[in-house]
C-alpha positions in Angstrom: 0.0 0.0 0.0 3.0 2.1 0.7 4.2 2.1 -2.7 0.9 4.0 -3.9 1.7 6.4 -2.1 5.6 7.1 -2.8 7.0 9.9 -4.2 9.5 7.9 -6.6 6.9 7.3 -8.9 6.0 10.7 -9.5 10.0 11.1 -9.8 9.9 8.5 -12.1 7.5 9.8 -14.1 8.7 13.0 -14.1 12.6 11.7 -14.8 10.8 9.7 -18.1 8.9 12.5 -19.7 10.6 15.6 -21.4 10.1 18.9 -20.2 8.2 20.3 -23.3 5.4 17.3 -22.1 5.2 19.1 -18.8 2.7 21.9 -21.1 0.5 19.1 -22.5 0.0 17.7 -18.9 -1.3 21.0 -17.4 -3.4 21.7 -20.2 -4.9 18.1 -19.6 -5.0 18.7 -16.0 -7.0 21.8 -16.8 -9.7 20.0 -18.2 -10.6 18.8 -15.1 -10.4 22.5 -13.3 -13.6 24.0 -11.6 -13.9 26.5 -14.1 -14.2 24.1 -16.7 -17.5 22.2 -15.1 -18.6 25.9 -14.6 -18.4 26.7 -18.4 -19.8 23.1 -19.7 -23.0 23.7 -17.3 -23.5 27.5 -18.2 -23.6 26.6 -22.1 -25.9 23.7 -21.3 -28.5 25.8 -18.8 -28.6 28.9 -21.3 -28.9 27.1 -24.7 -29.9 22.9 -23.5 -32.7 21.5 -21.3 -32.8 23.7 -18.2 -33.8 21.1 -16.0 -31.6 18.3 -17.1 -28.7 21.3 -16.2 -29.7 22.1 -13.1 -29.7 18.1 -12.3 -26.1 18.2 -13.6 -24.5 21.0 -11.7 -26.3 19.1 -8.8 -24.1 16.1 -9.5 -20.8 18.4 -9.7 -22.0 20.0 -6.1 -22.3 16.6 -4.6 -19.2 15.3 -5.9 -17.3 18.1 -4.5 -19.0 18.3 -0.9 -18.3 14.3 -0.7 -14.7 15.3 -1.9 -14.0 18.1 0.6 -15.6 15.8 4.1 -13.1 12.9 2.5 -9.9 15.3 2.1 -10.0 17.1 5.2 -11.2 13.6 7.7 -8.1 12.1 5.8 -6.0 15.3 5.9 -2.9 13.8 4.0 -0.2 16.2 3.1 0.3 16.8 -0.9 3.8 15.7 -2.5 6.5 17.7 -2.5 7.3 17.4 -6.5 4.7 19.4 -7.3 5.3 20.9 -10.5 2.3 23.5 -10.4 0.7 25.5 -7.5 -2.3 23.3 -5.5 -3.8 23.9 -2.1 -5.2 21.9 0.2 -4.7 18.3 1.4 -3.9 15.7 -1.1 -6.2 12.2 -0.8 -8.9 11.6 -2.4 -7.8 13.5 -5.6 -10.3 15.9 -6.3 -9.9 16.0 -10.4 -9.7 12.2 -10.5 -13.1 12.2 -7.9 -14.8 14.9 -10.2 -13.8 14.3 -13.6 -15.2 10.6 -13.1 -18.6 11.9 -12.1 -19.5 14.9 -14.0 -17.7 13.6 -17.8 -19.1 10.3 -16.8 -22.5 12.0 -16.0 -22.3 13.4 -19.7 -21.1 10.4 -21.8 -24.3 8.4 -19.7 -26.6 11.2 -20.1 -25.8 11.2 -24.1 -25.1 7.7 -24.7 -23.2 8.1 -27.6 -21.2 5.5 -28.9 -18.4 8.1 -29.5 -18.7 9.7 -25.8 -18.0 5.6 -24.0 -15.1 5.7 -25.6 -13.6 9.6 -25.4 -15.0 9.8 -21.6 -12.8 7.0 -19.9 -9.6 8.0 -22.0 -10.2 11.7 -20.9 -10.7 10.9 -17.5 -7.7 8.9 -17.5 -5.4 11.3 -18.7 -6.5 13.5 -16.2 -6.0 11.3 -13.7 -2.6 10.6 -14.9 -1.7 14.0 -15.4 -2.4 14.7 -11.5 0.9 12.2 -10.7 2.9 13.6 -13.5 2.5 16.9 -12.1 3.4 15.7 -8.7 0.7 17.1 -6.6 -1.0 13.9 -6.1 0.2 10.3 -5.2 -0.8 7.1 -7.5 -3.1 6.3 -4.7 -5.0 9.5 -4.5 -6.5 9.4 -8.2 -6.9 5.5 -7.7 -9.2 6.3 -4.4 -10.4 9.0 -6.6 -11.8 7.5 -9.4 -13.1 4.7 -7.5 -15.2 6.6 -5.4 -16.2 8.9 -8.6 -17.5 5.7 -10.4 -19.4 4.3 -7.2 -21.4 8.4 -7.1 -21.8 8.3 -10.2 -23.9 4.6 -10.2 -25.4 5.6 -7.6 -26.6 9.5 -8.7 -27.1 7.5 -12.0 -29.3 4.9 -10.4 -30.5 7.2 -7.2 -31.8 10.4 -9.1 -34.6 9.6 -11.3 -36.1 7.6 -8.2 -35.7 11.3 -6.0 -37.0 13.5 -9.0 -40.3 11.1 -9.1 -40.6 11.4 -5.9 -40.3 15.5 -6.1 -42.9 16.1 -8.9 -45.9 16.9 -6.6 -44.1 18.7 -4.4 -45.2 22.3 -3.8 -42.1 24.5 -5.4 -41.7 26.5 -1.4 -41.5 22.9 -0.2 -38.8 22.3 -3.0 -37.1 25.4 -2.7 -37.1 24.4 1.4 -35.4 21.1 1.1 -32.7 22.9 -1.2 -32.0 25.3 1.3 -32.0 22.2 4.2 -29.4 20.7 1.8 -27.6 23.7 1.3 -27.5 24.5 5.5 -26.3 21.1 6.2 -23.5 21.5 3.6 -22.3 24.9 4.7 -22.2 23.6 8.6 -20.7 20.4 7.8 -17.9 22.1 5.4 -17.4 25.0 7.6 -17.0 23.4 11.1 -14.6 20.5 10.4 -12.5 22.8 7.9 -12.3 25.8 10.4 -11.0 22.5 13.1 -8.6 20.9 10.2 -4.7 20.5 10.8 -4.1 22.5 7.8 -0.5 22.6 6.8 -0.3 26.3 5.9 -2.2 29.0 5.7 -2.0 28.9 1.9 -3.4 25.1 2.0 -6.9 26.4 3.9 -8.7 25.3 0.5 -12.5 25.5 1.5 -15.9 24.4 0.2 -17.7 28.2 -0.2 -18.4 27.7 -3.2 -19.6 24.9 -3.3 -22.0 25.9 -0.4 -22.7 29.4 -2.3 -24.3 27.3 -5.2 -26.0 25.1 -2.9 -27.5 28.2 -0.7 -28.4 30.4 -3.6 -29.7 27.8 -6.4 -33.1 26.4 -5.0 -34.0 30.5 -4.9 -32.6 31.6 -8.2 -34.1 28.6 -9.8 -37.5 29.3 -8.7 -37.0 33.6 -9.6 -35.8 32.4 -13.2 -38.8 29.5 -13.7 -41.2 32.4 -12.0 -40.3 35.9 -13.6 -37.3 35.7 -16.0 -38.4 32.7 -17.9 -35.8 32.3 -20.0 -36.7 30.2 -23.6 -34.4 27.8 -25.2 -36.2 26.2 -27.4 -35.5 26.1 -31.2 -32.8 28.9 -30.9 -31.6 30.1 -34.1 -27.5 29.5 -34.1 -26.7 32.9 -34.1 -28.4 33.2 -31.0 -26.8 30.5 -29.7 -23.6 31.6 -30.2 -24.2 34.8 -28.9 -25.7 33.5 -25.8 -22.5 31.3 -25.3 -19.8 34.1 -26.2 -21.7 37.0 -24.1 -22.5 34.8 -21.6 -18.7 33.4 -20.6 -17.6 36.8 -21.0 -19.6 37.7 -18.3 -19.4 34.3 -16.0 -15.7 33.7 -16.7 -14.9 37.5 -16.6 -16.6 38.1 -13.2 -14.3 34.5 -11.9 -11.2 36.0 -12.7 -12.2 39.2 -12.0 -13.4 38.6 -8.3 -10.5 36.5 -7.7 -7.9 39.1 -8.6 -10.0 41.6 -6.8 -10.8 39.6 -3.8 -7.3 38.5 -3.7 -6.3 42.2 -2.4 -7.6 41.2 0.5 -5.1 40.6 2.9 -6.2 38.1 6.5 -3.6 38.6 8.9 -2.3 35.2 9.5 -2.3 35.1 13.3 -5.0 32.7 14.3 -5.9 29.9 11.8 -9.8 30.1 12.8 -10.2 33.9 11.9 -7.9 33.0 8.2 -10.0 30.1 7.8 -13.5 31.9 8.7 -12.0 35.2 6.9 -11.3 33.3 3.8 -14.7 31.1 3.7 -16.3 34.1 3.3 -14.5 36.1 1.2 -14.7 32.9 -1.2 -18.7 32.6 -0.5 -19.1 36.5 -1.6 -17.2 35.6 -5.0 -19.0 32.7 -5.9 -22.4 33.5 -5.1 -21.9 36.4 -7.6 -20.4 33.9 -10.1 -23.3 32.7 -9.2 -25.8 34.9 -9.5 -24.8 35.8 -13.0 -24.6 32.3 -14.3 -28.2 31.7 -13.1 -30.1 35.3 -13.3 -28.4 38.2 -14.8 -27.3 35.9 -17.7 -31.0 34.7 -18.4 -32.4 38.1 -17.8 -30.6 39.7 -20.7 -31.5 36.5 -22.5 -34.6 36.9 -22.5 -35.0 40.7 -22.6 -32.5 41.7 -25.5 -34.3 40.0 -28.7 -30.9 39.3 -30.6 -30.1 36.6 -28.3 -34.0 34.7 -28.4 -34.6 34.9 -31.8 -35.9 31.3 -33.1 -35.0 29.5 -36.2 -37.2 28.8 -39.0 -39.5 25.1 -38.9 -40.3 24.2 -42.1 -43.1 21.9 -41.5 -43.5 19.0 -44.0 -46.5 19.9 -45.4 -45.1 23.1 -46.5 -42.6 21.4 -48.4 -44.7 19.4 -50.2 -47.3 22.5 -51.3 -43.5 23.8 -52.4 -43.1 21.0 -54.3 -46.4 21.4 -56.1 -46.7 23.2 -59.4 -48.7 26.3 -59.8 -52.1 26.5 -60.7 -53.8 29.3 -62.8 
């Protein structure tokens, strides 16, 4: 068991590969970054099914709270090869854990042919791409991906079961047992992070926003369903587009932007509860206006500015067929 979690390998693998492979690795890595999940579910909830991307990002957030109880119970240092900047504790590997549920939520929600086979070598490589990089063991993106294929069966298996059981549910009553969910994730996350052994003050890695999408979404769900209403059915494409490009301006600008900004914010790091706390929020505050754009202000222009709802043309079959016909006098 020792051997899985050894830093030789990584040294190995590192010693094997040429440098120029280190760029191909961190791109690969990349694909299994928050921010990526946070695009891929943005596209899908402002052109796709609305619902079926809601149920998605719901998958993410549950993949990620599981992730953050198991890292910080097992609290396991990181390597010390790392070849690119990570915080927080090392086992289970969090891109291993994620990537297996949320690309392996897509390639089952799809089932194409094309998507069994691209999914498992994608989640792979990003699992491999975590030891290469030395900031994870062999063993982390093994425990990793096991535990991300035993969520996704059962999410897979558990979900539709949970949604029937939803349907005649009043939407306060719905919107209640988000917000339960959400409350129980925010005090779980928040009280055994704020009593972690954290290594440094730089490795206080937290869950806020994974609680800020669990807080906010049953609400903003309901407001957009209620008042903004946003339509995504039979979009013409260059609507579409323009709903994808203005949109992750906006969502990916306002990531960016509130980290850099947010970032200015200096915690003095004298007491490990107040950096911790300090930090939660200051994370929460970003995120929920990530947030808020992704899932209102986003929609709202949608549906307000025509140029970005404007539907394609259905040529019904009967219509070609009159066209078809010859004139008569």
């Amino acid at each position: 068991m020792a051997w899985f979690f050894s830093e030789s390998i990584i040294q190995a693998l590192q010693d094997f590969f040429p440098g120029w492979m280190e760029f191909i690795f961190k791109i690969i890595t990349y694909l299994g970054d928050p921010i990526v999940y946070i695009v891929i579910f943005s596209i899908a909830f402002w052109v796709f099914k609305k619902r079926d991307a809601i149920i998605s990002i719901y998958v993410l957030l549950t993949s990620s709270f599981l992730l953050f109880f198991l890292k910080v119970i097992i609290q396991k240092p990181r390597p010390n090869l790392r070849l690119v900047d990570e915080d927080g504790f090392s086992t289970p590997s969090g891109h291993a854990m994620n990537s297996t549920t949320v690309y392996g939520w897509i390639m089952l929600y799809f089932k194409k042919i094309w998507l069994y086979v691209v999914t498992p070598i994608l989640v792979l490589l990003i699992c491999f791409s975590r030891v290469v990089l030395g900031v994870h063991y062999l063993g982390d993106v093994i425990i990793g991906f096991l535990i991300g294929v035993a969520l996704l069966a059962a999410l897979y298996f558990g979900i539709p079961y949970l949604l029937k059981w939803m349907d005649n549910w009043p939407d306060w009553v719905k919107i209640l047992a988000g917000e339960v969910y959400g409350l129980i994730v925010f005090l779980t996350t928040f009280i055994i992070g704020l009593y972690a052994n954290w290594p440094t003050y730089d490795d206080m890695n937290n869950s806020a926003d994974i609680v800020s999408a669990l807080m906010l979404f049953p609400l903003f769900i309901w407001i957009e369903n209620k008042w903004i209403k946003m339509d995504n059915e039979n979009l013409a494409i260059e609507s579409l587009i323009l709903r994808i490009l203005v949109g992750l301006v906006f969502v990916v600008g306002a990531n960016f932007g509130l980290e850099a900004l947010f970032s200015l914010i200096k915690v003095p790091k004298i007491i490990s509860m107040k950096v911790y706390t300090a930090n939660f929020f200051i994370r929460f505050a970003r995120y929920s206006l990530v947030f808020t754009i992704l899932a209102l202000g986003a929609p709202l222009l949608f549906s307000r500015v025509k140029i970005f709802s404007r539907k394609r043309e259905v040529i019904l079959e009967d219509d070609i067929e009159d066209k078809g016909k010859p004139a008569t006098n």
